[in-house]
C-alpha angles and dihedrals in degrees: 000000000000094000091126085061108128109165116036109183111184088166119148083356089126092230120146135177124076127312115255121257089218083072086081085077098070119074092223120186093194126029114182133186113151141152081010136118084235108131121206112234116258085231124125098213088048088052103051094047086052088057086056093073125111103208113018131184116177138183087226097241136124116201120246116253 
């Protein structure tokens, strides 16, 4: 139920782990990892929706396959 979500910041929260592809269902405006152990999915489709994104702010990390 969180599908009017539009900024999403996970910065200095200490998660790690992937994102979840399921993230690709929100329209999200601001998407923000960093300074986290989150990996970004090596997934294209992942990717490109990523690059979407208005105001991004990565770890800088892709998850292994």
């Amino acid at each position: 139920n969180i599908v009017r979500l539009r900024n999403l910041v996970l910065d200095n929260t200490g998660l790690s782990g992937p994102l979840p592809l399921t993230l690709m269902n929100l329209n999200l405006r601001e998407l923000t990892f960093w300074n986290t152990d989150v990996c970004e999915p090596a997934d294209e489709a992942f990717q490109a929706w990523l690059e979407g994104i208005d105001e991004l702010r990565r770890s800088g990390s892709v998850c292994a396959p």
